[in-house]
N, C-alpha and C positions, 0 to 999 in steps of 0.2 A: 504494500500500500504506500503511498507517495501521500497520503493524505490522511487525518482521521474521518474525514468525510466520506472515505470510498467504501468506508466498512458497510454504507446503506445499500449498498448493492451487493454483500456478500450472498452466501447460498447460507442454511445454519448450519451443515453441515461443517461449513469454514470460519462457524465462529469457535473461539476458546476461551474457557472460562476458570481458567487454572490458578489464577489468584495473582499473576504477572500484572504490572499494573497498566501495562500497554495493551492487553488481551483481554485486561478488568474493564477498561475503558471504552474497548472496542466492540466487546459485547453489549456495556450499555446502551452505548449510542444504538449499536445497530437495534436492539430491544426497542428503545424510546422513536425508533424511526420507523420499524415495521410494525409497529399497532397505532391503535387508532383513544387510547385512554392509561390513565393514571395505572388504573389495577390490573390490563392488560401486559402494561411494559413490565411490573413488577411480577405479576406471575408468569411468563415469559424467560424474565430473566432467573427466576427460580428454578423452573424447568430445566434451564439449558444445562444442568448438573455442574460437575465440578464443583467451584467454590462458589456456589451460591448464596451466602452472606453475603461477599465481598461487592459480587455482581450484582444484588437486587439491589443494596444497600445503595450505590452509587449510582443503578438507573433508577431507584424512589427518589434520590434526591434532585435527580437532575428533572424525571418527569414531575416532580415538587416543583421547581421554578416553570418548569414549560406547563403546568396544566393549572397549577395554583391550587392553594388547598383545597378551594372547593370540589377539585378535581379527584381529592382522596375518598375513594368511598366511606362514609358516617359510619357503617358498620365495623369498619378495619378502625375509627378515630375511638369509637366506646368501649375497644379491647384495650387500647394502647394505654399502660399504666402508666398514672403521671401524666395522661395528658392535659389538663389545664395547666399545670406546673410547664411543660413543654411550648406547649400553644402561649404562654404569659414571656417566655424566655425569646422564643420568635418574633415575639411583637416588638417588642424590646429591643432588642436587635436590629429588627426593622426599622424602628421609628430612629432610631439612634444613626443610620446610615442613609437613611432615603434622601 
């Protein structure tokens, strides 16, 4: 690849998800580029095996910025422990750099 952009055109077959951070990256993109939502790219990128932490972890955060929280399915948000504590550190955050 000559580009991280060219990964959107890979097969999945040619993605890897072994926990290299150039492989980690390139899986996510290619995830967040061939679906169409928030919980798609994340379970996607769970699927593709390997180091699946690594991979979901970094296309949740990226499909986070591309879809927006609203974009997080409500039911994935009332499992997640701590989340007002999370959601209060976000904003925070937010407002501090916007």
């Amino acid at each position: 690849m000559d580009s991280l952009m060219d990964c959107v055109s890979l097969n999945r077959e040619d993605i890897e998800s072994t926990g290299y951070v150039l492989y980690s990256l390139t899986a996510s993109l290619w995830c967040l580029w061939n679906t169409s939502s928030y919980a798609e790219a994340v379970l996607m990128a769970v699927n593709l095996g390997a180091d699946t932490d690594t991979t979901a972890a970094i296309t949740g955060s990226l499909a986070g910025i591309y879809y927006g929280v609203d974009g997080i399915p409500k039911e994935w948000l009332k499992e997640l422990k701590n989340c007002k504590e999370i959601t209060d550190i976000c904003n925070r955050f937010y407002n501090q750099y916007k």
